[in-house]
PDB file of N, CA, C and O in Angstrom:
ATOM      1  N   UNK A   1       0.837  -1.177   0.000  1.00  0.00           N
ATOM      2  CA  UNK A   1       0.000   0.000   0.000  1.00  0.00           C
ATOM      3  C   UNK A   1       0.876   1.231   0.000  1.00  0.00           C
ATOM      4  O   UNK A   1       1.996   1.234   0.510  1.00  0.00           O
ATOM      5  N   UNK A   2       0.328   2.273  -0.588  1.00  0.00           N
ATOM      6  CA  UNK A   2       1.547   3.526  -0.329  1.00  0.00           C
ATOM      7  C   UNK A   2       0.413   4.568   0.553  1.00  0.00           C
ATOM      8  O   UNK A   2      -0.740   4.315   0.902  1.00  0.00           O
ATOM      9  N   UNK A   3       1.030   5.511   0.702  1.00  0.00           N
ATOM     10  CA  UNK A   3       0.409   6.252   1.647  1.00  0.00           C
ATOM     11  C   UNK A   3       0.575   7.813   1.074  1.00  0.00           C
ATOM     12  O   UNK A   3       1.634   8.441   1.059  1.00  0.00           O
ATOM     13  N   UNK A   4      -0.495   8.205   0.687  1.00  0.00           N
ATOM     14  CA  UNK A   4      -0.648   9.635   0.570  1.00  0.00           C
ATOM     15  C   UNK A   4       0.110  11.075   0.927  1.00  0.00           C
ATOM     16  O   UNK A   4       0.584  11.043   2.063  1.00  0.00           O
ATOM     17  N   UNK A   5       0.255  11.880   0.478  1.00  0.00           N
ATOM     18  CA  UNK A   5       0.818  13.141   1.058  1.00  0.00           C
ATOM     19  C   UNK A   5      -0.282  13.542   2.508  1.00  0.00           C
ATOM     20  O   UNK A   5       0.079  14.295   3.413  1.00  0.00           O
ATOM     21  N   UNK A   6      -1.367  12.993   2.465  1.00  0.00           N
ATOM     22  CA  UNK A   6      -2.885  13.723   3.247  1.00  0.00           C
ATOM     23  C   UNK A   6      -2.433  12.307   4.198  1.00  0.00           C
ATOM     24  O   UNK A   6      -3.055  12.361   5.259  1.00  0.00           O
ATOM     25  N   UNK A   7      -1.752  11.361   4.147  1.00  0.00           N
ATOM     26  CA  UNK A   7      -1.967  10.285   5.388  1.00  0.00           C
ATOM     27  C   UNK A   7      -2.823   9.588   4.655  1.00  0.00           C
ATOM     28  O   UNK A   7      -2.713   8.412   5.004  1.00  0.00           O
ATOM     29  N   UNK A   8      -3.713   9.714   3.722  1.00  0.00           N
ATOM     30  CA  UNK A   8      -4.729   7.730   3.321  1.00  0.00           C
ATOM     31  C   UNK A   8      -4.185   7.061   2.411  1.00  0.00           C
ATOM     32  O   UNK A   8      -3.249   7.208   1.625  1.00  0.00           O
ATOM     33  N   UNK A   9      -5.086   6.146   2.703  1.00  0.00           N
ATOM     34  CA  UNK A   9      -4.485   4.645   1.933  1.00  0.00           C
ATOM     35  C   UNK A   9      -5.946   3.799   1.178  1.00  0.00           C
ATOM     36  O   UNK A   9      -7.057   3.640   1.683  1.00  0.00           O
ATOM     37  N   UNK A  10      -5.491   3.405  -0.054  1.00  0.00           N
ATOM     38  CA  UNK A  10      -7.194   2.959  -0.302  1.00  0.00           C
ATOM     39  C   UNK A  10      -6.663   1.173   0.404  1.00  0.00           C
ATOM     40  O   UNK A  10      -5.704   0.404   0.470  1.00  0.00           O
ATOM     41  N   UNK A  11      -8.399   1.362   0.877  1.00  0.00           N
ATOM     42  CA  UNK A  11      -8.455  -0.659   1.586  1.00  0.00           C
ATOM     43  C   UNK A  11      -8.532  -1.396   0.490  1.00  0.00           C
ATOM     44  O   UNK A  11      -9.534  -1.103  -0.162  1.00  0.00           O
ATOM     45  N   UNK A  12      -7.971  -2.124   0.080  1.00  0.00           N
ATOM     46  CA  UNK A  12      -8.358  -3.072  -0.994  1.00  0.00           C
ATOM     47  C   UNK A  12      -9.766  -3.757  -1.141  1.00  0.00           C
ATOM     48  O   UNK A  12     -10.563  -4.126  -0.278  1.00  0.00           O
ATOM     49  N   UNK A  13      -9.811  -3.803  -2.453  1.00  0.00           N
ATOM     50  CA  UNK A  13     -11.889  -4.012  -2.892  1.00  0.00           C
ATOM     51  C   UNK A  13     -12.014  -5.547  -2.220  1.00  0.00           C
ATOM     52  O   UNK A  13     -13.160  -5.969  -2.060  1.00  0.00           O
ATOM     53  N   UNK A  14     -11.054  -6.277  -1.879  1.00  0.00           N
ATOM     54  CA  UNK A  14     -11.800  -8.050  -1.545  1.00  0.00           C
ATOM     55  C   UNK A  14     -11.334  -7.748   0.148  1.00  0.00           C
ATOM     56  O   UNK A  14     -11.559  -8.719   0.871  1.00  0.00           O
ATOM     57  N   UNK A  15     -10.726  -6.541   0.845  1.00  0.00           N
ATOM     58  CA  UNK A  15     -10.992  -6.645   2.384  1.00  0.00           C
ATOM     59  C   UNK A  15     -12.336  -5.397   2.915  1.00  0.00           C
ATOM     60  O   UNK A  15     -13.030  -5.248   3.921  1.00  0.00           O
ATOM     61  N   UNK A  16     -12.192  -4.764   1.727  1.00  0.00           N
ATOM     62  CA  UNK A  16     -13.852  -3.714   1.856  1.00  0.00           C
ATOM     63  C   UNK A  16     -14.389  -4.435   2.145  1.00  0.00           C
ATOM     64  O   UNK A  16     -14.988  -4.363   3.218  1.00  0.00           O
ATOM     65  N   UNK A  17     -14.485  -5.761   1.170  1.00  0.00           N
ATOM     66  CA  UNK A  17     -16.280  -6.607   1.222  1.00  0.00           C
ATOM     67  C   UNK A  17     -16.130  -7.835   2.325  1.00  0.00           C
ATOM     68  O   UNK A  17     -16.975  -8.568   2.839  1.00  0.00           O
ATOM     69  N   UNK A  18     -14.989  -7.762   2.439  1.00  0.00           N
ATOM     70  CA  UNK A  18     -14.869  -8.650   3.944  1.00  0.00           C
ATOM     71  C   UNK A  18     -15.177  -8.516   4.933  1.00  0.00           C
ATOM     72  O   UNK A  18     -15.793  -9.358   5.586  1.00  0.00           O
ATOM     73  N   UNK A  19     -14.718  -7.047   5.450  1.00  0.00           N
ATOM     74  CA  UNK A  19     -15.741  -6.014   6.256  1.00  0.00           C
ATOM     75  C   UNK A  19     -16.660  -5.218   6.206  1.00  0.00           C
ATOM     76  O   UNK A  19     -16.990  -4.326   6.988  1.00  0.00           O
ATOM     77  N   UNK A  20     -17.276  -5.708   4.816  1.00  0.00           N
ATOM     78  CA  UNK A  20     -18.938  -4.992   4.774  1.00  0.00           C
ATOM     79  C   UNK A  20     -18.372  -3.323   4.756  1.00  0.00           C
ATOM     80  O   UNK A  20     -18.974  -2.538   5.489  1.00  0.00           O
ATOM     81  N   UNK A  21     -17.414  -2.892   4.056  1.00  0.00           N
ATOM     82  CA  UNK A  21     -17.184  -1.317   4.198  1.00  0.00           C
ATOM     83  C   UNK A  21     -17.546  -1.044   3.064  1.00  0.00           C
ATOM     84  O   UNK A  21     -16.942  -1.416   2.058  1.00  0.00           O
ATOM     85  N   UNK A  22     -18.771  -0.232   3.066  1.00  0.00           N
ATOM     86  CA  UNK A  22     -19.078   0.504   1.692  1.00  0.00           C
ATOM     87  C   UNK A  22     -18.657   1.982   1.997  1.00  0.00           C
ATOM     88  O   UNK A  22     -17.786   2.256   2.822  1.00  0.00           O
ATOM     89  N   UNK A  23     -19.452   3.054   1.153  1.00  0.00           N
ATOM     90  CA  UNK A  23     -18.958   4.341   0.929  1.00  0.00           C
ATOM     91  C   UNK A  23     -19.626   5.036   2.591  1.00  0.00           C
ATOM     92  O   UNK A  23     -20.689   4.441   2.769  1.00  0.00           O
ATOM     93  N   UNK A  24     -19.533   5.408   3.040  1.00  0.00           N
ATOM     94  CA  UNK A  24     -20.080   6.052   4.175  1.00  0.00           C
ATOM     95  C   UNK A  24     -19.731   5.267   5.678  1.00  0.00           C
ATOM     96  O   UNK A  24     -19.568   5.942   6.694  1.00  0.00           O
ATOM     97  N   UNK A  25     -19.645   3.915   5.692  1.00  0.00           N
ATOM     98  CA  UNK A  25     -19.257   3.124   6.867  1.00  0.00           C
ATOM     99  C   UNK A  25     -17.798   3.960   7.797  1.00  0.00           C
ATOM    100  O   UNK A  25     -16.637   4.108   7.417  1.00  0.00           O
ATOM    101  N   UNK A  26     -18.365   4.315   8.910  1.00  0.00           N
ATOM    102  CA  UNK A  26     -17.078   4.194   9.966  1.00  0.00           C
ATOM    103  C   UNK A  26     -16.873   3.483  10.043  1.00  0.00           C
ATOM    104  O   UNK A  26     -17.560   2.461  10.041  1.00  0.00           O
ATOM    105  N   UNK A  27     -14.780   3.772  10.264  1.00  0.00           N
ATOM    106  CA  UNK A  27     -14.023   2.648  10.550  1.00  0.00           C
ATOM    107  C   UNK A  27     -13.772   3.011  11.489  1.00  0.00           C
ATOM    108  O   UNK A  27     -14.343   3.909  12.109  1.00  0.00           O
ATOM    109  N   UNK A  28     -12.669   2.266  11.869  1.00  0.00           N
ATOM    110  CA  UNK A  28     -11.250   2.629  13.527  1.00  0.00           C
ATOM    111  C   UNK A  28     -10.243   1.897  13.493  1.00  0.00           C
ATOM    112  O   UNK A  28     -10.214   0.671  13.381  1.00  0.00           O
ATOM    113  N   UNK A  29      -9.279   2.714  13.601  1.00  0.00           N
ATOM    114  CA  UNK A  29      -8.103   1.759  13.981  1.00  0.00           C
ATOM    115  C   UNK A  29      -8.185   1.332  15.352  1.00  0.00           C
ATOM    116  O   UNK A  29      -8.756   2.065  16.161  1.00  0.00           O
ATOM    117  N   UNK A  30      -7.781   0.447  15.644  1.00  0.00           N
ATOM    118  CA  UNK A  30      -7.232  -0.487  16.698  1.00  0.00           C
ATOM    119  C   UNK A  30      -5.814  -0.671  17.092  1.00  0.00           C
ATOM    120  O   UNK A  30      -4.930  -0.356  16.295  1.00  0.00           O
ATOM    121  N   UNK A  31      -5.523  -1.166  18.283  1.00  0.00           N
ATOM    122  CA  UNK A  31      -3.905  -1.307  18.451  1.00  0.00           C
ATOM    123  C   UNK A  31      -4.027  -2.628  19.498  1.00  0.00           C
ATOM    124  O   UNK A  31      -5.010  -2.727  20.232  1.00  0.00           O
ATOM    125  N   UNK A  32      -3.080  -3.509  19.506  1.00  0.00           N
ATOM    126  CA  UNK A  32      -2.982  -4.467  20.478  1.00  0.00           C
ATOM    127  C   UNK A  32      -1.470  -4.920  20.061  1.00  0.00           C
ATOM    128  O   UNK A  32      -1.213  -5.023  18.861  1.00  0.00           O
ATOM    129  N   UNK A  33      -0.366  -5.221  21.137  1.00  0.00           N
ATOM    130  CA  UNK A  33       0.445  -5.275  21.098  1.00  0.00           C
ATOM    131  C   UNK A  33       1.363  -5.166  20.090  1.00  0.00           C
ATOM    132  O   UNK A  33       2.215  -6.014  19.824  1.00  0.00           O
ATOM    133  N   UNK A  34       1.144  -3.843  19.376  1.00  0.00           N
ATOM    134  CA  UNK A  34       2.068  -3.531  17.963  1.00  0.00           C
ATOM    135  C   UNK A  34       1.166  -3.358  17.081  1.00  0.00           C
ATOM    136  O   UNK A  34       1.162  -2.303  16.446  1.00  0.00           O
ATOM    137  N   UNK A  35       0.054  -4.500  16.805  1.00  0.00           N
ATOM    138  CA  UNK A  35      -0.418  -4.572  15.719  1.00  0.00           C
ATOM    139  C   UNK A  35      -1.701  -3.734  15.564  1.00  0.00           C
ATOM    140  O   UNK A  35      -2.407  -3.555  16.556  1.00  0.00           O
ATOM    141  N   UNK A  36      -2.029  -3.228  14.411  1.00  0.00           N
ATOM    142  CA  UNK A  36      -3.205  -2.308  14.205  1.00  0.00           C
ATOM    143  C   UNK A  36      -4.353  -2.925  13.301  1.00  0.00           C
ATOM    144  O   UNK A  36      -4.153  -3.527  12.245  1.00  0.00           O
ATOM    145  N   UNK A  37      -5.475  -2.702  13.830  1.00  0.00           N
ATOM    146  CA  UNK A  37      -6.438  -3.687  12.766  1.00  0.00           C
ATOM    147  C   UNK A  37      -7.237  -2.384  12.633  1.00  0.00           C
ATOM    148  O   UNK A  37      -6.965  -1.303  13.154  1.00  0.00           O
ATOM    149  N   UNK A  38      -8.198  -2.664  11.897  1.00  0.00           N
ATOM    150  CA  UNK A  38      -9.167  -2.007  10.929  1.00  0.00           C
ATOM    151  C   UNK A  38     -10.526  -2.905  11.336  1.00  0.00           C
ATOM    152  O   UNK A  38     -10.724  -4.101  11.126  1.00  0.00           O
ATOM    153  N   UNK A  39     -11.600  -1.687  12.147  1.00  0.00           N
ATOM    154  CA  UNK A  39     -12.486  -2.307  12.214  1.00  0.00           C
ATOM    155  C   UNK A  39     -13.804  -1.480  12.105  1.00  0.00           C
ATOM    156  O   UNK A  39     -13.893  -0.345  12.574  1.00  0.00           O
ATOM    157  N   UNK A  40     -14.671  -2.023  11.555  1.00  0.00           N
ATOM    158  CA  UNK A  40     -15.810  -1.393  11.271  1.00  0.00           C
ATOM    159  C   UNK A  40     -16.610  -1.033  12.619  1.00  0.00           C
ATOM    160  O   UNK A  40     -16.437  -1.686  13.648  1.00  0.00           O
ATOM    161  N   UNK A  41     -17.528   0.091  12.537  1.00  0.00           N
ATOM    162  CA  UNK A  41     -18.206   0.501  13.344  1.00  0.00           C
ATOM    163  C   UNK A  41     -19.441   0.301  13.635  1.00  0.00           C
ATOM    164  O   UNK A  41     -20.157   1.263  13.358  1.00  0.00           O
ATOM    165  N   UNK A  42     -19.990  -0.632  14.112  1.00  0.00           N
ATOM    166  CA  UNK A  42     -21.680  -0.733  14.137  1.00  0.00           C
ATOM    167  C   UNK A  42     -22.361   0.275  14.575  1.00  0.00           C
ATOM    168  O   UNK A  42     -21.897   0.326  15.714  1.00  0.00           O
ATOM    169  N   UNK A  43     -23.397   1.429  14.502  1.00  0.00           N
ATOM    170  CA  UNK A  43     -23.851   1.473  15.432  1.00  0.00           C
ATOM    171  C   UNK A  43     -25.146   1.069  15.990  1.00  0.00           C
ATOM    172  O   UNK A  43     -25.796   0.261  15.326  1.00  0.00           O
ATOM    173  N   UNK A  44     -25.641   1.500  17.119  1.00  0.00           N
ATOM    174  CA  UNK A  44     -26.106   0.853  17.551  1.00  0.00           C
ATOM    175  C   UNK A  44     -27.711   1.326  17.385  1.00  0.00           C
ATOM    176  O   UNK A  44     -28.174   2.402  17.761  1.00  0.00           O
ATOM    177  N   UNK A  45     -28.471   0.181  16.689  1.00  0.00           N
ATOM    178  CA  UNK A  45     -30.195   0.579  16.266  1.00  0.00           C
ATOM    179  C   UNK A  45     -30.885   0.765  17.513  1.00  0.00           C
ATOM    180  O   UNK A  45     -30.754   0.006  18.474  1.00  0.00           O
ATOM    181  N   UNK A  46     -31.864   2.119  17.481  1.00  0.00           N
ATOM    182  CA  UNK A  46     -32.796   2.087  18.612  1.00  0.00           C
ATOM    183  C   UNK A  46     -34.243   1.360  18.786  1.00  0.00           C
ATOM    184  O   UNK A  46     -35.188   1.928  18.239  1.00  0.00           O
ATOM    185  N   UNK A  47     -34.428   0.506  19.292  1.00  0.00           N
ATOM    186  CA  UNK A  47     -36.244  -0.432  18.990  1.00  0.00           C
ATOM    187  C   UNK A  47     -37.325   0.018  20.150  1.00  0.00           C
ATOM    188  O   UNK A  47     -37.256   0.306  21.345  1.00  0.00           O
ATOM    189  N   UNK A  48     -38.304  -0.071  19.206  1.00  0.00           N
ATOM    190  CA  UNK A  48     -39.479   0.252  20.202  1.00  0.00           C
ATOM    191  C   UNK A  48     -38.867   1.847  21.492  1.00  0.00           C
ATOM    192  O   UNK A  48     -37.692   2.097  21.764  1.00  0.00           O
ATOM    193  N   UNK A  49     -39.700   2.364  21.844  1.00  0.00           N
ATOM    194  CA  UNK A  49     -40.358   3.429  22.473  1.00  0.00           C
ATOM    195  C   UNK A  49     -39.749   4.251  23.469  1.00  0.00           C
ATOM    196  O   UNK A  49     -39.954   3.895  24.630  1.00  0.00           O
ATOM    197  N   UNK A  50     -39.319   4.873  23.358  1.00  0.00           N
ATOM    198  CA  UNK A  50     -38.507   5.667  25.036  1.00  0.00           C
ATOM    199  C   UNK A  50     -39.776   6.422  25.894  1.00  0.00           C
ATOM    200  O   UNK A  50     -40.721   7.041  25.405  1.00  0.00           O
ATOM    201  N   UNK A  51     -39.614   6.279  26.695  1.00  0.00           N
ATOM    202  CA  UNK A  51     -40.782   6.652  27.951  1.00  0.00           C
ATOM    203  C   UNK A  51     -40.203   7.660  28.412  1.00  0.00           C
ATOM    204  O   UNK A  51     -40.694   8.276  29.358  1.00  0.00           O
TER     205      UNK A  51
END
């Protein structure tokens, strides 16, 4: 991957669809001992009624 003058990088089209990342999806980086992952953001649906 190379990396931009701005810092981005495009995700490759077969790990987009691995993680369900289309055009608008938040991501996040992650960190755990060195390593950095890429993970999508759910959020979270509201059901039925607030009182």
């Amino acid at each position: 991957m190379h990396v931009t003058a701005k810092g981005q990088v495009t995700i490759p089209k077969n790990i987009r669809e691995e993680l369900g990342i289309k055009p608008g999806t938040d991501i996040d980086f992650r960190e755990n001992n060195g390593r950095f992952y890429i993970v999508r953001i759910t959020k979270p649906t509201v059901t039925g009624k607030l009182s």
